[in-house]
FIBA-642339 format. One record per residue: y, x, z of N, C-alpha, C in turn; residue in three letters; residue number from 1. Coordinates in steps of 0.05 Angstrom, whole numbers, plus 5000, padded with zeros to 4 digits. Layout:
<site n_north="Y" n_east="X" n_up="Z" ca_north="Y" ca_east="X" ca_up="Z" c_north="Y" c_east="X" c_up="Z" res="ALA" n="NUM"/>
...
***
This chain:
<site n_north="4602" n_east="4923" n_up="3868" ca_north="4626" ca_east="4935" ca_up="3877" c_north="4635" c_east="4923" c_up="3904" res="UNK" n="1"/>
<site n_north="4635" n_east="4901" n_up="3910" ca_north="4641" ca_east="4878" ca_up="3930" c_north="4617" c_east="4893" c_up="3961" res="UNK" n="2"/>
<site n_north="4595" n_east="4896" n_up="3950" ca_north="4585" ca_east="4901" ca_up="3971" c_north="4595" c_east="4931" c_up="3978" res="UNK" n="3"/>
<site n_north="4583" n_east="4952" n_up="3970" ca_north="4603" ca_east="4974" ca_up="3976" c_north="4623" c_east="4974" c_up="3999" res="UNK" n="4"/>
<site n_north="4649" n_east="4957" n_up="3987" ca_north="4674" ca_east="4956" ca_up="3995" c_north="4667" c_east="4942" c_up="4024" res="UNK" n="5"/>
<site n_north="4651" n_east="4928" n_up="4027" ca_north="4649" ca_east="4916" ca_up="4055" c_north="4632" c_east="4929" c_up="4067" res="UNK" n="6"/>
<site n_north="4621" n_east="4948" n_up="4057" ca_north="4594" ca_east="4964" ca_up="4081" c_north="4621" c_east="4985" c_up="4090" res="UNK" n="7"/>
<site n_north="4640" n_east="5000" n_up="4080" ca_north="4666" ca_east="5007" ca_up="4085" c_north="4679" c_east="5001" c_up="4115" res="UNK" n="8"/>
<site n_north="4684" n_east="4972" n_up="4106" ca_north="4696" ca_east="4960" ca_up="4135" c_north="4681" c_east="4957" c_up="4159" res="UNK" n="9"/>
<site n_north="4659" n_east="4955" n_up="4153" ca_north="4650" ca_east="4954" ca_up="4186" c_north="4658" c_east="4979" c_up="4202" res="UNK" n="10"/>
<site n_north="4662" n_east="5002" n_up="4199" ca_north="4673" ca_east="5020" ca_up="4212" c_north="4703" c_east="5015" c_up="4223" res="UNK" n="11"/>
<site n_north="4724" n_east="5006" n_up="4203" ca_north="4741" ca_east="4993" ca_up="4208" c_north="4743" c_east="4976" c_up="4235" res="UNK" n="12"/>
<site n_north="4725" n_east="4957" n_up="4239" ca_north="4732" ca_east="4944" ca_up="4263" c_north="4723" c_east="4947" c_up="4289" res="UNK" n="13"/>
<site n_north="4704" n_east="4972" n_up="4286" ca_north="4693" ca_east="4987" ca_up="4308" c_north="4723" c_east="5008" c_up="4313" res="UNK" n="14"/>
<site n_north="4733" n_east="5019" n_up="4295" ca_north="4761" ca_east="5039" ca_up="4306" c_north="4781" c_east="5019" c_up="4323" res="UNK" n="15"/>
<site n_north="4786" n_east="5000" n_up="4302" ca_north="4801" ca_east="4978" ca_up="4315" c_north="4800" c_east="4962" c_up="4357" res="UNK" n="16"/>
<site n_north="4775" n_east="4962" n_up="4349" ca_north="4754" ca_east="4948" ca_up="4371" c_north="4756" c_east="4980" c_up="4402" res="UNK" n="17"/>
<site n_north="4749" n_east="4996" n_up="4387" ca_north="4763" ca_east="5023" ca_up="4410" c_north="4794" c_east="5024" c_up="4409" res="UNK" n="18"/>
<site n_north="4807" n_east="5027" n_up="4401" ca_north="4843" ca_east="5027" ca_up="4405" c_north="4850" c_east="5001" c_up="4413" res="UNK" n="19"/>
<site n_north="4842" n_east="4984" n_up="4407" ca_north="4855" ca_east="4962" ca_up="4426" c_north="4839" c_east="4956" c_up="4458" res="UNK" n="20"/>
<site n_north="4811" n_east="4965" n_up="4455" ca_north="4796" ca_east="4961" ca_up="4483" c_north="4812" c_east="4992" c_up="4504" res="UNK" n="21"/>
<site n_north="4824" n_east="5020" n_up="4490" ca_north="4831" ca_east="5035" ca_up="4504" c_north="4856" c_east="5032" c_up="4516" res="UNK" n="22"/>
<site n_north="4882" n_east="5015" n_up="4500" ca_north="4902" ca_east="5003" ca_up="4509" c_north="4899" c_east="4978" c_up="4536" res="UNK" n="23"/>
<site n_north="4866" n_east="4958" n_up="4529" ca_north="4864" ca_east="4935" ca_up="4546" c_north="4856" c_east="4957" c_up="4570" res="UNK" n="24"/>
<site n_north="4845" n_east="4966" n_up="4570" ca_north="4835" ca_east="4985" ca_up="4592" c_north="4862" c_east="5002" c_up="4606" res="UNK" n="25"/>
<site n_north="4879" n_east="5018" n_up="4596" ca_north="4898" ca_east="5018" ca_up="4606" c_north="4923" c_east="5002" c_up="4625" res="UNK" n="26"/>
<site n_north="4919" n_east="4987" n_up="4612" ca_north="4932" ca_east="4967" ca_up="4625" c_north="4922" c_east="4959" c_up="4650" res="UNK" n="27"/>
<site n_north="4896" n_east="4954" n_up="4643" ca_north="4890" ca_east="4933" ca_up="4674" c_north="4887" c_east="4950" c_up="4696" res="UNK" n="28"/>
<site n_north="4875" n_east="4983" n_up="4684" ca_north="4879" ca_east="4995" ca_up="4709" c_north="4907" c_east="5002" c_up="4718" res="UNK" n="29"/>
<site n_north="4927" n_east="5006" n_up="4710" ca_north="4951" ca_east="5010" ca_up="4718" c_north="4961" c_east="4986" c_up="4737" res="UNK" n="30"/>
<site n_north="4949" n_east="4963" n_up="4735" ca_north="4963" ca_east="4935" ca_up="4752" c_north="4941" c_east="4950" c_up="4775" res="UNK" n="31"/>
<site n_north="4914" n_east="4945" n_up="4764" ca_north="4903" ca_east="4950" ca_up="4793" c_north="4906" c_east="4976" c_up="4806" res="UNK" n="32"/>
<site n_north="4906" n_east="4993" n_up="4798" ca_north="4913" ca_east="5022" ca_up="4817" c_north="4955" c_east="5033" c_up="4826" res="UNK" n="33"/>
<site n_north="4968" n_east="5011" n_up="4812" ca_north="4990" ca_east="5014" ca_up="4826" c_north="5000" c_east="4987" c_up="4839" res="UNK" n="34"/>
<site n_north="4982" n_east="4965" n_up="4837" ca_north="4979" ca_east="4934" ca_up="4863" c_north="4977" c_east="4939" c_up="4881" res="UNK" n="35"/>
<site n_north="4955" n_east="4951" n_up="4885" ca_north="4947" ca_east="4951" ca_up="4911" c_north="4965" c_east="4966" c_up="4934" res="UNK" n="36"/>
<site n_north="4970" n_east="4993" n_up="4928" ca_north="4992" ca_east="5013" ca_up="4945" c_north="5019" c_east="4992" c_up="4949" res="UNK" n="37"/>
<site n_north="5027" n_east="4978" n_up="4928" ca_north="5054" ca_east="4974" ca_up="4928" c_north="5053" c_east="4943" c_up="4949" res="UNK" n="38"/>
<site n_north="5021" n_east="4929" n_up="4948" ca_north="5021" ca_east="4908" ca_up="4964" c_north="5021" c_east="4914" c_up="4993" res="UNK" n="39"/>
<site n_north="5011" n_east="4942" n_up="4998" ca_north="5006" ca_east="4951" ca_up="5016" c_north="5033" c_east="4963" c_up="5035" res="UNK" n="40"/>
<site n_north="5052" n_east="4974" n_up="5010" ca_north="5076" ca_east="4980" ca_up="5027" c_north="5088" c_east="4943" c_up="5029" res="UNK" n="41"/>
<site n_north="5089" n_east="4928" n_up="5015" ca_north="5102" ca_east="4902" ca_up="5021" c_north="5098" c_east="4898" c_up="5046" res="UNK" n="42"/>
<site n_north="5068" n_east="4897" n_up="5061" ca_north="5052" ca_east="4890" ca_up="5070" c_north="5063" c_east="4900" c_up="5109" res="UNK" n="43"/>
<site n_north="5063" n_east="4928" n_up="5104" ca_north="5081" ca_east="4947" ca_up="5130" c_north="5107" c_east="4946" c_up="5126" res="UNK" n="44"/>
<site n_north="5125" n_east="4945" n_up="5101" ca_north="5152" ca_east="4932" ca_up="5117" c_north="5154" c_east="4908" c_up="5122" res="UNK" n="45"/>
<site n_north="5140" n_east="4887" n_up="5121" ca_north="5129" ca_east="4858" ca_up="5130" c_north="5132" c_east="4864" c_up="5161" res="UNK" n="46"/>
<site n_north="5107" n_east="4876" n_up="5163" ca_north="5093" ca_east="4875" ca_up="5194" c_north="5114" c_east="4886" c_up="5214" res="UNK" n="47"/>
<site n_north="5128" n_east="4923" n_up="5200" ca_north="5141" ca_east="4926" ca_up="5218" c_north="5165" c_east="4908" c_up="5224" res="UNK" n="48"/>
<site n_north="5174" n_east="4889" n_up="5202" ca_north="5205" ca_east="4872" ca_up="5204" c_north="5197" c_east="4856" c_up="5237" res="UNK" n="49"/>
<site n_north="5173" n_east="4840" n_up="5228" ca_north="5165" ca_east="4820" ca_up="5245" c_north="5163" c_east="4828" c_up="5274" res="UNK" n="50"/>
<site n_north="5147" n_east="4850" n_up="5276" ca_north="5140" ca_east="4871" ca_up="5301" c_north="5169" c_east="4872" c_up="5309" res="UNK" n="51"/>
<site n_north="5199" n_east="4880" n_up="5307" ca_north="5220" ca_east="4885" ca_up="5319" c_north="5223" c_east="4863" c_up="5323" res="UNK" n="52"/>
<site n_north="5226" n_east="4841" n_up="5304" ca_north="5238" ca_east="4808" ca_up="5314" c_north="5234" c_east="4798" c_up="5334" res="UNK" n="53"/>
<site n_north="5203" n_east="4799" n_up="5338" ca_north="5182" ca_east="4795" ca_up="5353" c_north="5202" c_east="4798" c_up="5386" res="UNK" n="54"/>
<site n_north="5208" n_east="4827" n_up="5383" ca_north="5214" ca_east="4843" ca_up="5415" c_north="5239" c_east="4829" c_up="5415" res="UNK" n="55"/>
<site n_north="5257" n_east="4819" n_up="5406" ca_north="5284" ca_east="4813" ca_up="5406" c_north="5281" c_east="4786" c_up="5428" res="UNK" n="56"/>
<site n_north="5266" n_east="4788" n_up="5425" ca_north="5260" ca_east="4748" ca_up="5447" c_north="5255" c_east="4755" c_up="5471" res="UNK" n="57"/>
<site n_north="5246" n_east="4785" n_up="5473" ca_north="5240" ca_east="4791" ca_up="5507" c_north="5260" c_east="4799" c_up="5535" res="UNK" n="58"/>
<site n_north="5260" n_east="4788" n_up="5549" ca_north="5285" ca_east="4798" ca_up="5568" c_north="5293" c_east="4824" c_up="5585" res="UNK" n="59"/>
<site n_north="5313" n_east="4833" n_up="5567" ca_north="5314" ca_east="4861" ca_up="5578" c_north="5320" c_east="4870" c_up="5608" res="UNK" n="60"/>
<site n_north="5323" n_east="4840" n_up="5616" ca_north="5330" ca_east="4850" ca_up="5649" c_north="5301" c_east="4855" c_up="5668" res="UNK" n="61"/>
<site n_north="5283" n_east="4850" n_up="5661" ca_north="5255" ca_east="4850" ca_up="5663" c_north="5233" c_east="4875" c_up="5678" res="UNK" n="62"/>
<site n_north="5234" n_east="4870" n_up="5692" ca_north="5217" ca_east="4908" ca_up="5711" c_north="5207" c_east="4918" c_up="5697" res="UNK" n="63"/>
<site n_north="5190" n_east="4907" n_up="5676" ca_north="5166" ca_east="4916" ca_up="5653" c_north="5175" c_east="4908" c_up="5625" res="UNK" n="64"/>
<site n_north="5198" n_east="4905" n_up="5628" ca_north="5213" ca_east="4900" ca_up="5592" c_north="5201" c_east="4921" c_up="5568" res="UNK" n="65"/>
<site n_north="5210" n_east="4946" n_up="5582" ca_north="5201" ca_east="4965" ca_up="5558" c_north="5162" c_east="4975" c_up="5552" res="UNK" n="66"/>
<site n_north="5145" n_east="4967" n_up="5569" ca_north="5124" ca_east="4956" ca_up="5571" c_north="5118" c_east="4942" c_up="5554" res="UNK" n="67"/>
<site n_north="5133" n_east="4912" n_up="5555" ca_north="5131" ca_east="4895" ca_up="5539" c_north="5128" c_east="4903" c_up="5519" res="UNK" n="68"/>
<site n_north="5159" n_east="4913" n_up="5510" ca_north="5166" ca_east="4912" ca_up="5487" c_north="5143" c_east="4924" c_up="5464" res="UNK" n="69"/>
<site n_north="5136" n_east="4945" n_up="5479" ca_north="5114" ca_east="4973" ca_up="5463" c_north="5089" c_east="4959" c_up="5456" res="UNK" n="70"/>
<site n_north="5082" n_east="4940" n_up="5486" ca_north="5051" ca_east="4925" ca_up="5475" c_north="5057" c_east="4892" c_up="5457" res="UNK" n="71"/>
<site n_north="5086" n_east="4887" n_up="5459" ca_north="5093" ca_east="4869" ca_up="5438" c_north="5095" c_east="4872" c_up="5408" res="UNK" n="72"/>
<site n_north="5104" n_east="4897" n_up="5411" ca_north="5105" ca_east="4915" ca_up="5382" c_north="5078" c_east="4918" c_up="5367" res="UNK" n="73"/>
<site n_north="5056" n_east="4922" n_up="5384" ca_north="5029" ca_east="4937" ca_up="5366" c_north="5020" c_east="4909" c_up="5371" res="UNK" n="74"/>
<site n_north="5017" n_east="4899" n_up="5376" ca_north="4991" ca_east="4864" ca_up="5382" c_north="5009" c_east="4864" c_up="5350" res="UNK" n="75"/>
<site n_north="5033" n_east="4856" n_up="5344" ca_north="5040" ca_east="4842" ca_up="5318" c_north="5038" c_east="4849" c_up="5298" res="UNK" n="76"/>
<site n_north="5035" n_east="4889" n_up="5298" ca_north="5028" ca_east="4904" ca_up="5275" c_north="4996" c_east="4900" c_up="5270" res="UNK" n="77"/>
<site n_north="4982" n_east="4895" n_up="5290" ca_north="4952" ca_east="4894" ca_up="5287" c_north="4951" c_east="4858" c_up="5282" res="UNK" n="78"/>
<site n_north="4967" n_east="4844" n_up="5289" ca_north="4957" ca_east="4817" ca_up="5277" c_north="4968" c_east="4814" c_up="5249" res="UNK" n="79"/>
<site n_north="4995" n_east="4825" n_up="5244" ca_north="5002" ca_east="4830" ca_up="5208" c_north="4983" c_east="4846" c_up="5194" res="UNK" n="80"/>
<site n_north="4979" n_east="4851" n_up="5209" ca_north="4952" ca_east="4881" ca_up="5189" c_north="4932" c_east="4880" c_up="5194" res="UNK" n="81"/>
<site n_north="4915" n_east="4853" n_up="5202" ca_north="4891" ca_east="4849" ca_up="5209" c_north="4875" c_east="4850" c_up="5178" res="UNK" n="82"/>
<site n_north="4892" n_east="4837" n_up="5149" ca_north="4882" ca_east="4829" ca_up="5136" c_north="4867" c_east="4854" c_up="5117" res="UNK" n="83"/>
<site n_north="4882" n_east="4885" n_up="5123" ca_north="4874" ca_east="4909" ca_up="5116" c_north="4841" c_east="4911" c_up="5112" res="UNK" n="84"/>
<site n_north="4823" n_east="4918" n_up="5092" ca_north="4798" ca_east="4920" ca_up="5097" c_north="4790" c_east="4950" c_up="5102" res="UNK" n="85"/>
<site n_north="4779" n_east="4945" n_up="5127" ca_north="4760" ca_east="4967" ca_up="5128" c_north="4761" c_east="4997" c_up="5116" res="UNK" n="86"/>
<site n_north="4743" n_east="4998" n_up="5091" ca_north="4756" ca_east="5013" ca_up="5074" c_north="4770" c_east="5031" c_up="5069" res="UNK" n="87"/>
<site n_north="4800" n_east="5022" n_up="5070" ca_north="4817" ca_east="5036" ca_up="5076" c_north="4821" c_east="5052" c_up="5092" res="UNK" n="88"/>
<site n_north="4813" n_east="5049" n_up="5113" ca_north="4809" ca_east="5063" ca_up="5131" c_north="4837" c_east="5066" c_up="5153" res="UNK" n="89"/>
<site n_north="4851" n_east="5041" n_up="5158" ca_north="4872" ca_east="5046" ca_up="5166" c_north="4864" c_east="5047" c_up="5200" res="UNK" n="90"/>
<site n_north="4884" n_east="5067" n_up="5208" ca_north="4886" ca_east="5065" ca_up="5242" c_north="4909" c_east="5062" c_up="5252" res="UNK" n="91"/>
<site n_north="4907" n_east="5037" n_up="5271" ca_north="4937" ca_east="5037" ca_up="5284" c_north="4942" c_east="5059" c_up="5308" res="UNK" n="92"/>
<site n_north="4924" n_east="5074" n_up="5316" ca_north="4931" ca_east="5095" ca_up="5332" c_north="4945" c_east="5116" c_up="5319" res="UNK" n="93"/>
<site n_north="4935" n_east="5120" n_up="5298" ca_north="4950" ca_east="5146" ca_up="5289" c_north="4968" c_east="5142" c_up="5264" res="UNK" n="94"/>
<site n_north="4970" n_east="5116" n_up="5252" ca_north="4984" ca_east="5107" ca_up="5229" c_north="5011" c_east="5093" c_up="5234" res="UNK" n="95"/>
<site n_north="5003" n_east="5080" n_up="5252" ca_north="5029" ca_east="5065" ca_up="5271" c_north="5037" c_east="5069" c_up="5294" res="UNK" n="96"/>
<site n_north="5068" n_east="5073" n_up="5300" ca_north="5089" ca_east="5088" ca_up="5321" c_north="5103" c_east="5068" c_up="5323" res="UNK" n="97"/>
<site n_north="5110" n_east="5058" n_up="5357" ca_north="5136" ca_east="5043" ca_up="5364" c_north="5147" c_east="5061" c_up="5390" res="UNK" n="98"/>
<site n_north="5168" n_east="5065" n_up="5379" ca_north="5187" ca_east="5074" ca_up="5391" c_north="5212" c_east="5064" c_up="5410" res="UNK" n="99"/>
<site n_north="5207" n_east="5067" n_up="5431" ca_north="5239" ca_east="5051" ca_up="5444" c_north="5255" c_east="5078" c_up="5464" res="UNK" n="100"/>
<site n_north="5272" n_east="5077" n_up="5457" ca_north="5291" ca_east="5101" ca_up="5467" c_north="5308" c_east="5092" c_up="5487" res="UNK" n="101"/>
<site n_north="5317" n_east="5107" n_up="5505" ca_north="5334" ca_east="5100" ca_up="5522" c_north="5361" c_east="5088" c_up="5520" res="UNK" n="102"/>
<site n_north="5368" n_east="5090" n_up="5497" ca_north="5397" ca_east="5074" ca_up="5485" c_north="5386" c_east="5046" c_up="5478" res="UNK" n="103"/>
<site n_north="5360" n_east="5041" n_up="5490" ca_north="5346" ca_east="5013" ca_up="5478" c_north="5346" c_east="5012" c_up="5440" res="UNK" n="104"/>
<site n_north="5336" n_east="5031" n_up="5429" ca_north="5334" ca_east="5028" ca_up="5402" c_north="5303" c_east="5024" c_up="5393" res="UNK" n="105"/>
<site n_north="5300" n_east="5013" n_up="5385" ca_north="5272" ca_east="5005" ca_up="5379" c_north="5265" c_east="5006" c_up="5353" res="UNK" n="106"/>
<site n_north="5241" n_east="5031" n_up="5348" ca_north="5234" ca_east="5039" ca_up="5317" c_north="5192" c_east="5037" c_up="5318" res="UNK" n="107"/>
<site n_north="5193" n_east="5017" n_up="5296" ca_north="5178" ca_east="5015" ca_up="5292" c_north="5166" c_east="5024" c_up="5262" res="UNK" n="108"/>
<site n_north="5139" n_east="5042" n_up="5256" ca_north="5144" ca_east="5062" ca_up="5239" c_north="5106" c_east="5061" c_up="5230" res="UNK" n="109"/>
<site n_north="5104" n_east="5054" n_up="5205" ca_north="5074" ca_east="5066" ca_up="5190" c_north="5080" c_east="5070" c_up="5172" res="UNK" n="110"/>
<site n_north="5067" n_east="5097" n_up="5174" ca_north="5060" ca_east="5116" ca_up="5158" c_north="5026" c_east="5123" c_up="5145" res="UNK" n="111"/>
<site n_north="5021" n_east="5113" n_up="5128" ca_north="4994" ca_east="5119" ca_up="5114" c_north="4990" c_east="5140" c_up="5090" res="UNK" n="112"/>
<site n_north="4973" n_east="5157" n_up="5099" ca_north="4965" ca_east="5174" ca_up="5084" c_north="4963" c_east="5171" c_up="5053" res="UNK" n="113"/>
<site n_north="4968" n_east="5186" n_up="5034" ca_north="4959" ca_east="5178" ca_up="5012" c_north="4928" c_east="5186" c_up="5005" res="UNK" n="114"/>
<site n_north="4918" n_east="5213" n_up="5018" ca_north="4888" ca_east="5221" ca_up="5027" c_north="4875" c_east="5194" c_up="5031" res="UNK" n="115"/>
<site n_north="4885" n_east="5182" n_up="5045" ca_north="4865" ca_east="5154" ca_up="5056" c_north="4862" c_east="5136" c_up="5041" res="UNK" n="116"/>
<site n_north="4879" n_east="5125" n_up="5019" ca_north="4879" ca_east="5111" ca_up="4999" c_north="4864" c_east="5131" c_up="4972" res="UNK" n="117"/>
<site n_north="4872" n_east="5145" n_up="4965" ca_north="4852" ca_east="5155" ca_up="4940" c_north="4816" c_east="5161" c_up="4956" res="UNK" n="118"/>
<site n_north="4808" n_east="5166" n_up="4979" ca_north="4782" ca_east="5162" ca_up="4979" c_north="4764" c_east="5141" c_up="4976" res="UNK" n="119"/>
<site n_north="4791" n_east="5117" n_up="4974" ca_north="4776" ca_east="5092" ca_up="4969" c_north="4791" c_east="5082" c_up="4932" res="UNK" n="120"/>
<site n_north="4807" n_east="5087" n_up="4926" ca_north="4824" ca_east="5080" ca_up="4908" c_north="4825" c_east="5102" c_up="4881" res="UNK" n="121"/>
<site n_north="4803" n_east="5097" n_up="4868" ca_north="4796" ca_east="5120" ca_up="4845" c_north="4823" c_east="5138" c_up="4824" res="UNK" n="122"/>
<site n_north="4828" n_east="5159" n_up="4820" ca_north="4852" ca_east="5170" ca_up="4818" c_north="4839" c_east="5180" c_up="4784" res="UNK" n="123"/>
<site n_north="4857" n_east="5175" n_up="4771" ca_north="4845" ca_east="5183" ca_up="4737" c_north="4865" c_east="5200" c_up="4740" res="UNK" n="124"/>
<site n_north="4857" n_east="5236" n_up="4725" ca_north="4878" ca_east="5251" ca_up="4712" c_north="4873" c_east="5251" c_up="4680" res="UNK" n="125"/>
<site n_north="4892" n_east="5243" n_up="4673" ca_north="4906" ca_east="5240" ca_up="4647" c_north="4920" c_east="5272" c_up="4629" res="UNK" n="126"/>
<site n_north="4911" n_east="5276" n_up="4613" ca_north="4925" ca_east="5296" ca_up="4599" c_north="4950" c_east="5286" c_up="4582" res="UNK" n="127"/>
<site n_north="4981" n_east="5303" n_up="4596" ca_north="5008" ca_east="5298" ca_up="4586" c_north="5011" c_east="5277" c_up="4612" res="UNK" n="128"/>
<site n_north="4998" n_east="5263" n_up="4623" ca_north="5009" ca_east="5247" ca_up="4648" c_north="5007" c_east="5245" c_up="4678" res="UNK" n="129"/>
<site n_north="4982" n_east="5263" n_up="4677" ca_north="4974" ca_east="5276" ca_up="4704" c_north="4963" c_east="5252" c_up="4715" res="UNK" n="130"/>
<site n_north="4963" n_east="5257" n_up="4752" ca_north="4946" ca_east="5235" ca_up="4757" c_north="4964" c_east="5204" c_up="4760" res="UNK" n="131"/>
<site n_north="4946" n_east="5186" n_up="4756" ca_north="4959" ca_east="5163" ca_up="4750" c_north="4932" c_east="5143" c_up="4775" res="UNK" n="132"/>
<site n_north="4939" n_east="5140" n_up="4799" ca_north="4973" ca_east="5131" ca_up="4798" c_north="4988" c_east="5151" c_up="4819" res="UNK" n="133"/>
<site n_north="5010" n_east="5161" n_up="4810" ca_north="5028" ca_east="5176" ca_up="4815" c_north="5034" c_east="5160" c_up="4843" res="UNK" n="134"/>
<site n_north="5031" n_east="5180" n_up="4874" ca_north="5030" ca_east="5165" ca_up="4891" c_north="5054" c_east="5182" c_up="4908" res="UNK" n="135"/>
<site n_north="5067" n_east="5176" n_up="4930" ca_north="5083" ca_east="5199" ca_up="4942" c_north="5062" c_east="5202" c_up="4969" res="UNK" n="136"/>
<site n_north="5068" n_east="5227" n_up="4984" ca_north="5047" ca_east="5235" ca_up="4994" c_north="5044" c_east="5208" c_up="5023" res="UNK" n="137"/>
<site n_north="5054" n_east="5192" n_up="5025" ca_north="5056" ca_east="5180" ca_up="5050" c_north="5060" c_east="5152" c_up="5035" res="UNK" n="138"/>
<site n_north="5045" n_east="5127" n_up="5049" ca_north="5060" ca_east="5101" ca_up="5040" c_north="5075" c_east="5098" c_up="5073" res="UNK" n="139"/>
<site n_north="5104" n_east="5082" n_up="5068" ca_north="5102" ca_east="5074" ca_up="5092" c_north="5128" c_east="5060" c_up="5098" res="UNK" n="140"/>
<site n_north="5137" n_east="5058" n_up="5126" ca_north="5167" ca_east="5048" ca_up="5126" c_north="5179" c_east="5046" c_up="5155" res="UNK" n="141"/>
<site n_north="5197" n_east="5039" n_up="5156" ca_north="5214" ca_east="5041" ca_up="5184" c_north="5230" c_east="5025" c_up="5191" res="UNK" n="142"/>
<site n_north="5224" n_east="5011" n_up="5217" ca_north="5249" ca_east="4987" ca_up="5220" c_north="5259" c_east="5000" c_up="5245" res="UNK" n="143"/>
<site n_north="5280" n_east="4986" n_up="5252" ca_north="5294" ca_east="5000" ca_up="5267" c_north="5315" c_east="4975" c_up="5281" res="UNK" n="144"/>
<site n_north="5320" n_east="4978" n_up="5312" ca_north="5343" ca_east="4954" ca_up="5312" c_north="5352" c_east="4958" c_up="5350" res="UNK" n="145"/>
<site n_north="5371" n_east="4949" n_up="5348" ca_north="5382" ca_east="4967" ca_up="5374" c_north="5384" c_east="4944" c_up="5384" res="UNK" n="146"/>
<site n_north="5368" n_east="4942" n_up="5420" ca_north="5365" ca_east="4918" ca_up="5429" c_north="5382" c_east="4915" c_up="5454" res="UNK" n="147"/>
***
């Protein structure tokens, strides 16, 4: 009778062994496929904060001030964002904007595709949850500071 009852359980810890490995699996992809985007926006409102600070030191009385300011702005977004790999495929030509306006306002602005991140960043659709990870169509951010 004893044996029986235990040829029984081995199925038991094979169900077990799937429901808890489908939960471990859940999990870890959710850190890794919503880390990375979210390190990534940390990452551009970082760069752009720094990139305005940056210009705040330059003298506006200056022949080539606003010169400056524009090639002061991208050297800092490309040295904060050097650490980006490849991959991703980021471009500061077409991803990153500095802006200086004639009221001396200075906006510095990336904007990254979410297209560019899922060709490298695998996208699971889920039935009842859709795709995960739920991204908005742009990562990005905007600083802004009147000099």
């Amino acid at each position: 009778m004893k044996a029986s009852l235990a040829g029984r359980e081995k199925g038991a810890v094979a169900i077990e062994f799937a429901i808890v490995f489908v939960m471990f699996f859940a999990v870890f992809y959710g850190l890794l496929s919503y880390g990375l985007p979210m390190l990534m926006v940390q990452s551009f409102n970082q760069a752009s904060s720094e990139a305005v600070r940056r210009c705040v030191a330059l003298d506006p009385s200056s022949a080539t001030w606003s010169a400056d300011v524009n090639t002061l702005a991208r050297q800092t977004l490309e040295q904060q964002l050097s650490w980006l790999p490849g991959a991703l495929a980021f471009q500061f030509a077409s991803d990153a904007t500095v802006t200086l306006t004639s009221g001396r306002l200075l906006t510095v602005s990336v904007h990254y595709s979410k297209s560019k991140l899922t060709s490298t960043l695998p996208v699971l659709v889920l039935p009842g949850f859709g795709e995960v990870p739920k991204l908005p169509a742009t990562l990005g951010t905007q600083t802004s500071l009147q000099l």
